[in-house]
C-alpha positions as CSV (number, residue, x, y, z in Angstrom):
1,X,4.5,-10.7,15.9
2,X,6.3,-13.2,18.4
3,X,9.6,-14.7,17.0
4,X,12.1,-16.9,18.6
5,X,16.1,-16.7,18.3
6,X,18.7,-19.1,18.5
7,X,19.6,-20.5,22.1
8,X,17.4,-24.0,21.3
9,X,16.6,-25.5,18.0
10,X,14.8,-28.9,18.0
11,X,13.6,-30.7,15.1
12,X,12.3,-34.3,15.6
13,X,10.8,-34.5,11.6
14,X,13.2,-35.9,9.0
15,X,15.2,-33.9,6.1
16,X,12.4,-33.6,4.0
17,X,10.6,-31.4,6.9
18,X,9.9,-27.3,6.7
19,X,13.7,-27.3,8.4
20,X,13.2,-24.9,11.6
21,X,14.7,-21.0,11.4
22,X,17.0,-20.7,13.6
23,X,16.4,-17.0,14.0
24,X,13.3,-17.9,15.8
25,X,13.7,-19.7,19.0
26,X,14.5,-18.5,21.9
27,X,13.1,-21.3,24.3
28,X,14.7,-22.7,27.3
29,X,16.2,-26.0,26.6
30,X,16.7,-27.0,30.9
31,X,15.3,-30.6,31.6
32,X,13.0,-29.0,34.2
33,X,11.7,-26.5,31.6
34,X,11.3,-29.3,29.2
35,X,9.1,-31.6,31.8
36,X,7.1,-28.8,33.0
37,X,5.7,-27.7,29.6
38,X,4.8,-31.2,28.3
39,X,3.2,-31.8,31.8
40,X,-0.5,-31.3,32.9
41,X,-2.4,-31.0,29.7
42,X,-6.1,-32.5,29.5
43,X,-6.6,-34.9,26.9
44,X,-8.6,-33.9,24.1
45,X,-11.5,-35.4,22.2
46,X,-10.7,-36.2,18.6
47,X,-13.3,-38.2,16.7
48,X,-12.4,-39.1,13.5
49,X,-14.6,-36.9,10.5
50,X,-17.0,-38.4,7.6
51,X,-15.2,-37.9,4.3
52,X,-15.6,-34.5,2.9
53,X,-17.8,-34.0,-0.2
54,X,-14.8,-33.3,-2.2
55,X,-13.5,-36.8,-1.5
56,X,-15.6,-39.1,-3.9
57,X,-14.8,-36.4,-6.6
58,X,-11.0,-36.4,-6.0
59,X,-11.4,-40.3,-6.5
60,X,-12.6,-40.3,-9.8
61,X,-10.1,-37.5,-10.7
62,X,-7.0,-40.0,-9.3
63,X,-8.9,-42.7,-11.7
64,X,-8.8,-40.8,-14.5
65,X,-5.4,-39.6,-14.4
66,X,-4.1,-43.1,-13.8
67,X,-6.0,-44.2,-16.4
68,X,-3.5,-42.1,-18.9
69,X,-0.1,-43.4,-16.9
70,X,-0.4,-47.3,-16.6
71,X,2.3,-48.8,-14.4
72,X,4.1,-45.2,-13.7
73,X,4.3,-43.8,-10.5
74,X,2.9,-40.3,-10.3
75,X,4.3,-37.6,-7.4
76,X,2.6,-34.6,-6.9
77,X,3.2,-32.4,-4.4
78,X,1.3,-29.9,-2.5
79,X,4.8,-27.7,-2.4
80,X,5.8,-25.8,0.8
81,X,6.4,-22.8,2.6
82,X,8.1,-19.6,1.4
83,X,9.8,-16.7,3.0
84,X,8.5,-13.1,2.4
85,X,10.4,-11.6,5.0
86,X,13.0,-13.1,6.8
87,X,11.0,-15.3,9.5
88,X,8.0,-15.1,7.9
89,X,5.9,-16.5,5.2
90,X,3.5,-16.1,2.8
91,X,0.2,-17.9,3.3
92,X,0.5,-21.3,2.7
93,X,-1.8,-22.3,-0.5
94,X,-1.0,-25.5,-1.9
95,X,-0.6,-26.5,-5.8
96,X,-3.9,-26.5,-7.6
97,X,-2.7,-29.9,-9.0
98,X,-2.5,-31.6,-5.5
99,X,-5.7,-30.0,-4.7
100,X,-7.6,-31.5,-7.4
101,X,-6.5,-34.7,-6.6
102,X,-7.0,-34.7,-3.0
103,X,-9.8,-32.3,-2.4
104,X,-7.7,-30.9,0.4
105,X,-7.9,-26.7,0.2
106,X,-7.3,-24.1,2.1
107,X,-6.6,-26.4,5.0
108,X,-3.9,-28.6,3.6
109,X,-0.7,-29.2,5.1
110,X,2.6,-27.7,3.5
111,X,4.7,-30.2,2.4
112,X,2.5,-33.2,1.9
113,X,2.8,-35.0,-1.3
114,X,0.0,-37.6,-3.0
115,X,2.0,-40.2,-4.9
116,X,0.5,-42.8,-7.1
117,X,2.0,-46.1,-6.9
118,X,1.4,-48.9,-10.0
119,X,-0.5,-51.8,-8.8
120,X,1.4,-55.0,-9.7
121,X,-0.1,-56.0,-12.9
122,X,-0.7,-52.1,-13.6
123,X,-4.3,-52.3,-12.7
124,X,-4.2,-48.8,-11.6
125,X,-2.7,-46.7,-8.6
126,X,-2.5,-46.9,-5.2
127,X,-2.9,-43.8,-3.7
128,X,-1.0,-42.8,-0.9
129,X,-0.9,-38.9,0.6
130,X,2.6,-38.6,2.9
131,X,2.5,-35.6,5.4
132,X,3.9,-34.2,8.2
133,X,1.7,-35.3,11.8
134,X,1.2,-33.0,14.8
135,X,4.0,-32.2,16.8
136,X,2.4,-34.0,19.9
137,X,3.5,-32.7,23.5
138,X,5.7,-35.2,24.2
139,X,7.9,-33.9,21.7
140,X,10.3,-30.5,21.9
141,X,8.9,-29.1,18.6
142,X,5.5,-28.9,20.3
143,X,6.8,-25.5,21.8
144,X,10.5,-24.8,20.3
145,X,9.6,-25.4,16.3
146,X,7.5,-22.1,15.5
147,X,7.0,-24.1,11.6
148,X,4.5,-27.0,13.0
149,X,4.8,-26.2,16.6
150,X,0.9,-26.1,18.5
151,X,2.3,-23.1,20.4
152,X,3.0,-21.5,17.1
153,X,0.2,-22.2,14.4
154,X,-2.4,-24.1,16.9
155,X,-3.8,-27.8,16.8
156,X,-2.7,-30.0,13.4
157,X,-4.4,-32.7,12.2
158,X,-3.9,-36.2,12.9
159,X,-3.0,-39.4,10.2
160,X,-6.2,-40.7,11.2
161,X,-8.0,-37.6,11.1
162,X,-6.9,-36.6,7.3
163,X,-7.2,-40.5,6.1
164,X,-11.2,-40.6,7.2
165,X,-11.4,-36.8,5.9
166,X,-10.0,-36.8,2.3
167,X,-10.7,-41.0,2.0
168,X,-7.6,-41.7,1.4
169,X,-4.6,-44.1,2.6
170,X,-2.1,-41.5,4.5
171,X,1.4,-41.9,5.7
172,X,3.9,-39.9,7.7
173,X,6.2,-37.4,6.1
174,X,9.1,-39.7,7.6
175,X,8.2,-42.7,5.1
176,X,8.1,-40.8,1.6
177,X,12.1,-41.0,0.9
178,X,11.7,-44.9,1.1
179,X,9.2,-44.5,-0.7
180,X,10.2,-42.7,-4.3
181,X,13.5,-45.1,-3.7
182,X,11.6,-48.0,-5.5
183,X,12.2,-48.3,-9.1
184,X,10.3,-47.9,-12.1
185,X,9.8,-44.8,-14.5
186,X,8.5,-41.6,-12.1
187,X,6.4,-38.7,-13.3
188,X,6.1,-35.3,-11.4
189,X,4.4,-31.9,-11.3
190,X,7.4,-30.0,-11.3
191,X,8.2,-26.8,-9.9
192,X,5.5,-27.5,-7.1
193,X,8.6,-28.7,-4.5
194,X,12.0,-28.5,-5.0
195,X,13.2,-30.7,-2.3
196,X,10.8,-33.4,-3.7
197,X,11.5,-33.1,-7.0
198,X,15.5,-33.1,-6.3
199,X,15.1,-36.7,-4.8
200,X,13.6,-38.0,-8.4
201,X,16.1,-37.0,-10.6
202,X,15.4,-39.5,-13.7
203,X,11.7,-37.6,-13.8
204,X,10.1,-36.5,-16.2
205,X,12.4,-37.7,-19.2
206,X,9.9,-36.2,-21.7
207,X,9.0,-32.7,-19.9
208,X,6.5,-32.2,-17.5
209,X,4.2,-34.4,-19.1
210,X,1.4,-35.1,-16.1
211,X,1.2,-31.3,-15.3
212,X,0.1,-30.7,-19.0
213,X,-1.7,-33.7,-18.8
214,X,-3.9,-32.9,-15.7
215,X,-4.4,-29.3,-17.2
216,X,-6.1,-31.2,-19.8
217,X,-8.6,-32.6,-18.1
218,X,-9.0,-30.0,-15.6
219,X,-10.5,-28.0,-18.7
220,X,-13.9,-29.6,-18.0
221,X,-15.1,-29.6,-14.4
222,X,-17.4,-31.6,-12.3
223,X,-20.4,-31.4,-10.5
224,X,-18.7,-30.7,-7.3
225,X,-16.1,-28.0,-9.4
226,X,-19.1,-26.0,-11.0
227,X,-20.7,-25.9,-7.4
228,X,-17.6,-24.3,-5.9
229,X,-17.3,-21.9,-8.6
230,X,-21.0,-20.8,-8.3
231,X,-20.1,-20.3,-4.6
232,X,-17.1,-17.7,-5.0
233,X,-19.3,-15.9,-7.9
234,X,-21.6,-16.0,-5.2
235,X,-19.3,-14.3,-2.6
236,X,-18.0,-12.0,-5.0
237,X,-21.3,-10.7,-5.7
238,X,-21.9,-9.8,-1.7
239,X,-18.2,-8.4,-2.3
240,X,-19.4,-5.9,-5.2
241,X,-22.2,-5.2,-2.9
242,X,-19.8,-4.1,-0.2
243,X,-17.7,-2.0,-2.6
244,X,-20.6,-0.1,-3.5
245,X,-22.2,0.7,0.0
246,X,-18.3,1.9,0.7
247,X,-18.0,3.8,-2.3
248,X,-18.6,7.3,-0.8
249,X,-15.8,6.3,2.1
250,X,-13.5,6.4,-0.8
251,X,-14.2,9.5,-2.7
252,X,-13.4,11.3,1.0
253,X,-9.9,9.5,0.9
254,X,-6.4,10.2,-0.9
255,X,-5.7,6.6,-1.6
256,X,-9.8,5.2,-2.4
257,X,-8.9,2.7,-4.3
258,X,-7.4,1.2,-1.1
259,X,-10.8,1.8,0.5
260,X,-12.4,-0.2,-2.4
261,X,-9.5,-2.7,-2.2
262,X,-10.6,-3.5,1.4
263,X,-14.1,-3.8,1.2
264,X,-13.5,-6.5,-1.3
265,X,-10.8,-8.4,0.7
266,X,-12.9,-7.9,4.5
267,X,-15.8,-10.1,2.1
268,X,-13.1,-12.3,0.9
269,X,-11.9,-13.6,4.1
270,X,-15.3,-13.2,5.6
271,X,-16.9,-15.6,3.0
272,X,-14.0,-17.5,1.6
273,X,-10.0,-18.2,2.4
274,X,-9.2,-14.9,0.3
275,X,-9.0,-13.0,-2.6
276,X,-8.5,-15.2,-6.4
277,X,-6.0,-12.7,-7.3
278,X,-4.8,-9.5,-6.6
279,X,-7.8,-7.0,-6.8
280,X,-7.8,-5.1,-9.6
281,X,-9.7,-0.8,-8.3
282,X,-9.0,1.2,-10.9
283,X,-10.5,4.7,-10.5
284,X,-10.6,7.2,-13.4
285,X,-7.4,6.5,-16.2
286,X,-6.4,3.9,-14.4
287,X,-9.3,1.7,-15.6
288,X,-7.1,2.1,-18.7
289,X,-4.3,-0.2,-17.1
290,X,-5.0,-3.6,-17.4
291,X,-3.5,-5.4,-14.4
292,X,-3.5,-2.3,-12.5
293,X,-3.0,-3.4,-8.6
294,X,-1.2,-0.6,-7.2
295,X,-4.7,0.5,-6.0
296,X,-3.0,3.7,-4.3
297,X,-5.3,6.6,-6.4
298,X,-8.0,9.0,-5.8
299,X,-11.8,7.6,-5.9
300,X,-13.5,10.6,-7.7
301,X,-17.4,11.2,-8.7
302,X,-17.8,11.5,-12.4
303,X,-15.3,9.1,-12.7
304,X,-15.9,5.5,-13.4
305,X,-13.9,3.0,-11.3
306,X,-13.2,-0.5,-12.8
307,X,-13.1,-3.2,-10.1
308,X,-11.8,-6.7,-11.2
309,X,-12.1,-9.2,-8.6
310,X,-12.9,-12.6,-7.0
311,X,-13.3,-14.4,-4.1
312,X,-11.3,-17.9,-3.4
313,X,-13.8,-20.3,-1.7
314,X,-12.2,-22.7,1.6
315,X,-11.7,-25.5,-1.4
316,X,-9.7,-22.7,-3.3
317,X,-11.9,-22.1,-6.6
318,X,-12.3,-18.5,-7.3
319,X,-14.5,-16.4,-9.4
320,X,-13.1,-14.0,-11.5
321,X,-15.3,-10.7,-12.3
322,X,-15.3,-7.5,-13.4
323,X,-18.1,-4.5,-13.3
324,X,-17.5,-1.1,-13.9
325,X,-19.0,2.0,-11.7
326,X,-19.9,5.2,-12.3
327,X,-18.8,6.3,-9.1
328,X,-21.4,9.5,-9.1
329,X,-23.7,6.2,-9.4
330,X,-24.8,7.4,-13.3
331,X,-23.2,7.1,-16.3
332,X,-22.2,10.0,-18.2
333,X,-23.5,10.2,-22.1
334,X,-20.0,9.2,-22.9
335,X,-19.0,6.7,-20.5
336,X,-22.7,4.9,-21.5
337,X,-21.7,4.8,-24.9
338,X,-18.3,2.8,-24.0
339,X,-20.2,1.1,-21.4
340,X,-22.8,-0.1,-24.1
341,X,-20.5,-1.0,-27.0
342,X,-18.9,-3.4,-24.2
343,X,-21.6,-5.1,-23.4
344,X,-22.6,-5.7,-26.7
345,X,-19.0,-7.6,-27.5
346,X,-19.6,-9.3,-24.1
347,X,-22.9,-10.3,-25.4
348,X,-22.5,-11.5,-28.6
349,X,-19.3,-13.9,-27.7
350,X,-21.8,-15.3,-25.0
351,X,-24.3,-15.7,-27.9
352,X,-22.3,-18.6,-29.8
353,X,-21.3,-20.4,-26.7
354,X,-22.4,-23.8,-27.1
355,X,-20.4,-27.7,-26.8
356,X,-18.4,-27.9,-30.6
357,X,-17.6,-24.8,-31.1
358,X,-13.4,-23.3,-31.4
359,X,-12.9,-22.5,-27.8
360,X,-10.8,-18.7,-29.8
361,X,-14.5,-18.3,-31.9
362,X,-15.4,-16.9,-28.8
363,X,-12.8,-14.1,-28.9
364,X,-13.7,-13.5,-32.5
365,X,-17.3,-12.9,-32.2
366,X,-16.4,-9.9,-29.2
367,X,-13.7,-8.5,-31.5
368,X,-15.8,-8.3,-34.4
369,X,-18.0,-5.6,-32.3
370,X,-15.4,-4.1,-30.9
371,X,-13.4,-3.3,-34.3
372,X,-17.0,-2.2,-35.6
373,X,-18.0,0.1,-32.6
374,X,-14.5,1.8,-33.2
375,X,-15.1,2.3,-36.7
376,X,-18.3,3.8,-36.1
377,X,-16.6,6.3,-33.9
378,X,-14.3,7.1,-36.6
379,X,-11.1,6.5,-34.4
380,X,-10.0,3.3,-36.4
381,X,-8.3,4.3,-39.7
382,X,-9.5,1.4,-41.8
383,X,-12.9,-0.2,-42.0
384,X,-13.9,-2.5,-39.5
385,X,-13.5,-5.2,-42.4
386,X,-9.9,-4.4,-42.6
387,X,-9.1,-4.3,-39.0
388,X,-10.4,-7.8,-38.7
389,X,-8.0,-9.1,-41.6
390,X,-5.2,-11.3,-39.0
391,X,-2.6,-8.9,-40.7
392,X,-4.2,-5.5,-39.1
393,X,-5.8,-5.9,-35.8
394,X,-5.5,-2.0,-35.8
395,X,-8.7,-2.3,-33.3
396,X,-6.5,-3.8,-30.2
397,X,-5.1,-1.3,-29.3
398,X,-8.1,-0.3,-27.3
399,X,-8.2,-3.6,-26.2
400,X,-5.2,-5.8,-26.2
401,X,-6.0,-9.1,-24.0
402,X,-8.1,-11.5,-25.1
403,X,-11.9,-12.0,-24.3
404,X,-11.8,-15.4,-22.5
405,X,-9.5,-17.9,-20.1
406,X,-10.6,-21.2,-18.0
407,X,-11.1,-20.8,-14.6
408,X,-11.2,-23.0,-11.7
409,X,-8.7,-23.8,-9.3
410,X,-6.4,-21.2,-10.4
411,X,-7.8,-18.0,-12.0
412,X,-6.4,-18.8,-15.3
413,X,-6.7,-22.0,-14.8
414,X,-5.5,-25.2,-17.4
415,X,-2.3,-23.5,-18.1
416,X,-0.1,-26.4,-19.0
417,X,-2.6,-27.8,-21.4
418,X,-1.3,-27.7,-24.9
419,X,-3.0,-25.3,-27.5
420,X,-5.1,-27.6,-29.4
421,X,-7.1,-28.2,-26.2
422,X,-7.2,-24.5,-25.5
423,X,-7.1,-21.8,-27.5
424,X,-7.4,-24.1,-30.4
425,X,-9.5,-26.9,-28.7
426,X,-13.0,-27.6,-29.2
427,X,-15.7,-26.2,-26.5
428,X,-16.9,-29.1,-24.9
429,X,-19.9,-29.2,-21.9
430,X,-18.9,-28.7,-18.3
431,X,-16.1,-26.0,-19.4
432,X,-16.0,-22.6,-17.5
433,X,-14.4,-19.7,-18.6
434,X,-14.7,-16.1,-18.3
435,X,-15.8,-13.5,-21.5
436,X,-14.3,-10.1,-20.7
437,X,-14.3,-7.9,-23.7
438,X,-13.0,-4.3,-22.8
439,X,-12.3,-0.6,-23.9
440,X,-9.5,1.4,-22.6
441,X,-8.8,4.9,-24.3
442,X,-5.9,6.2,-22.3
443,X,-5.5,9.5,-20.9
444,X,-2.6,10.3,-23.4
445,X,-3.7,8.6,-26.3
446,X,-4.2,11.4,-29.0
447,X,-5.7,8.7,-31.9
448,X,-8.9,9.7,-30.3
449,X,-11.2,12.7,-29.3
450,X,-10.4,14.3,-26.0
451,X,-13.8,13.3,-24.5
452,X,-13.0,9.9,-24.8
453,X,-9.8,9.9,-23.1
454,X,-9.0,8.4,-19.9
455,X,-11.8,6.1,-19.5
456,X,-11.8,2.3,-19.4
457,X,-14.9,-0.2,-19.7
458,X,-14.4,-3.8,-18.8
459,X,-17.0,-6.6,-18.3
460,X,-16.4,-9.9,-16.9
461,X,-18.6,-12.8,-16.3
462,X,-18.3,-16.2,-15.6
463,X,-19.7,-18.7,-18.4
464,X,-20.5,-22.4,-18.0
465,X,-21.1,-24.5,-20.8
466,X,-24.3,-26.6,-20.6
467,X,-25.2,-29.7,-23.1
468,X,-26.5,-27.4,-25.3
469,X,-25.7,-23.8,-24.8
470,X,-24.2,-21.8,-21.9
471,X,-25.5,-20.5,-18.8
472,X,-24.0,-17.1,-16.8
473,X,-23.2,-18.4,-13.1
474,X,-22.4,-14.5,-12.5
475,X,-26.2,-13.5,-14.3
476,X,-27.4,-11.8,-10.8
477,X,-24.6,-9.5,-10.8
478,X,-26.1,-6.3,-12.4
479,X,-24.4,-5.6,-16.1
480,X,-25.9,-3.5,-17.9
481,X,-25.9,0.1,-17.9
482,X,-29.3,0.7,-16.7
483,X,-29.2,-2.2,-14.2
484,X,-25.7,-1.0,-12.5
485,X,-27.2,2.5,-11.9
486,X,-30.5,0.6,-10.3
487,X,-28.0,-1.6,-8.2
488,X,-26.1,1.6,-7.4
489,X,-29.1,3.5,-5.8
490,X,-30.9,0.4,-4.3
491,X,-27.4,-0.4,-2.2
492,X,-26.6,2.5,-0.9
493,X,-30.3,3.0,0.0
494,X,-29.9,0.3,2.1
């Protein structure tokens, strides 16, 4: 890592540019320095690109959302850079609000911001996306501002270039100020830049009414959304595959669930721009922590490892997936029986998927197996019956998240939207979300017998909702007990 410290600092971009860390430049600032290192470059070629396939579909989505706000200008910004340690950032990943709307993923530009101006006569919007151009060579940020500097982070797109790519009117970064001056009531996605939102201070009189609103009709996705989505499932299956052929890499080391943790992310990058979320390898009792990430424990055969993870595509849809191992690649008679009980939530919540149904029926119909399988066992106190009443619930506490959440751009995705058209709101076609119904019987918990203890079973699949039923997108990713042990042998036969 190359950094640059204070002797020069040169910033030709306006106020509401990534300002330049002073901490990082080093650079000679002498005349003849300057002339010799814009001098003797060859030109380069740089014909202008057909529009993305993303671009038609971001059109529509721009239509639809101006449809709702007539004669209101709508701001939304891609946000911008943040520190994670002194001079450096975190990867840049732009608000899943301004992506839907632009089509511009894992290659957009920190700092832009699509605004929506009323056509006179409200008639619609005018879209126009403001971001910052290259720092060409004739300028002193082309080597001295390590932010948007070609010596620093490599070739950036031109005006023209992201115009013919996303299809849409663009502007420099320079001109947004005069911009959001105009008058007239101003809505914002808040929270996505500060600096933006700090220049529109009459926004949002009523609460962040357009992110709620574009959360809403995120909820049912497009023909270009569903393809995406199929794509990371895709990837995250090859990533699975990858997991298990390292598998027995991991039992030989300390921290395995690194191991694991690494063949996923390697796929990730390969196939997509990274991971959804943070991967979720949880060997032995840690299966029985939900959001376990720590990933630092012991892989160990006759232990089953839970691995809960998805691939984000270039656009910046992810899957979202969970399958759990045995990692001796069989099932012991207990761990089957968990295993099966699982399944059969996971299956009959899939069962009543259809357009018209409550989208929290589907949560129901996994529970209602779940309390029943437990009360077979004899480790519920009550009657299944009883532990279903909303007063008792005594059942989740072997499984205490729900069985489904919308997924898309953001892995719980649609989070703005307002409960009736969520957890309340009516399943309609072209909605995906995932069913994930789990045990977890932790190592300490003394409600149930000893041979139970320590072992977690989740199940995750993605579901799209067809015209009149549902369809798996994540089918060809073994799930039952009988098919994950085939899998098992077949990929490390390989």
């Amino acid at each position: 890592m190359v950094r640059m410290t204070s002797e020069a600092t040169t910033t030709q971009h306006p106020a509401s540019a990534t300002p330049e860390n002073t901490n990082r430049s080093t650079t000679p600032t002498s005349s003849a320095f300057t002339e010799h290192i814009q001098s003797g470059w060859a030109e380069r070629e740089a014909p202008l690109p057909q529009a993305r396939a993303a671009a038609g579909f971001a059109a529509q989505r721009r239509a639809a959302i101006s449809a709702l706000h007539p004669g209101v200008r709508l701001v939304i910004p891609a946000g911008g850079l943040k520190v994670r340690s002194n001079d450096t950032d975190y990867p840049f990943r732009a608000h899943p609000d301004f992506t839907y709307l632009t089509g511009w993923g894992a290659d957009a530009e920190a700092d832009s911001v699509l605004v929506l101006e009323p056509v006179d006569g409200g008639a619609g919007h005018a879209a126009t996306l403001y971001f910052r151009g290259p720092a060409g060579r004739g300028t002193t940020e082309f080597y001295a501002n390590p932010a948007i500097g070609e010596f620093w982070v490599g070739p950036r797109p031109s005006l023209e270039h992201v115009a013919a790519d996303l299809g849409l009117a663009v502007a420099d970064l320079a001109e947004l100020g005069a911009s959001l001056a105009g008058a007239g009531e101003t809505l914002i996605v808040t929270g996505a830049d500060p600096e933006v939102e700090a220049q529109l201070p009459a926004a949002n009189p009523d609460g962040d009414v357009l992110a709620r609103d574009l959360s809403e009709q995120r909820l049912v996705k497009d023909e270009h959304e569903i393809a995406e989505i199929q794509a990371a499932v895709d990837a995250t299956a090859r990533g699975f595959d990858d997991v298990i052929a390292d598998l027995t890499e991991a039992t030989q080391h300390e921290r395995g669930e690194r191991v694991v943790e690494g063949a996923f992310h390697r796929r990730a990058r390969l196939d997509g721009n990274a991971v959804g979320y943070d991967t979720i390898a949880a060997s032995g009792h840690h299966a029985c922590y939900l959001h376990w990430t720590r990933n630092d424990g012991a892989v160990r055969e006759g232990d089953v490892i839970l691995l809960d993870a998805g691939v984000e595509v270039d656009s910046l849809y992810t899957a979202d997936i969970t399958r759990t191992l045995p990692i001796s690649g069989e099932f012991t008679e207990v761990q089957r029986r968990i295993y099966d009980a699982v399944v059969e939530a996971a299956d009959a919540a899939f069962a009543i998927v259809k357009p018209g149904i409550i989208f929290k029926e589907v949560h129901a119909a996994a529970m209602a197996v779940i309390a029943r399988k437990t009360a077979e066992w004899g480790v519920l106190p009550v009657s299944a019956e009883v532990s279903l009443e909303p007063d008792q619930q005594l059942h989740r506490r072997w499984m205490v998240h729900g069985t489904s959440h919308h997924l898309g751009l953001d892995v719980h995705d649609c989070a703005q939207a307002r409960r009736d058209f969520y957890h309340d709101g009516v399943v309609r076609e072209g909605m995906v979300f995932t069913i994930e119904p789990g045990l977890y019987f932790q190592a300490d918990d003394l409600t149930v017998p000893e041979e139970l203890r320590g072992i977690g079973i989740r199940i995750e699949d993605d579901i799209l909702v067809t015209a009149d039923g549902a369809v798996n997108l994540s089918s060809a990713i073994p799930r039952t007990a009988d098919e994950v042990e085939a899998w098992m042998r077949e990929v490390r036969a390989r």
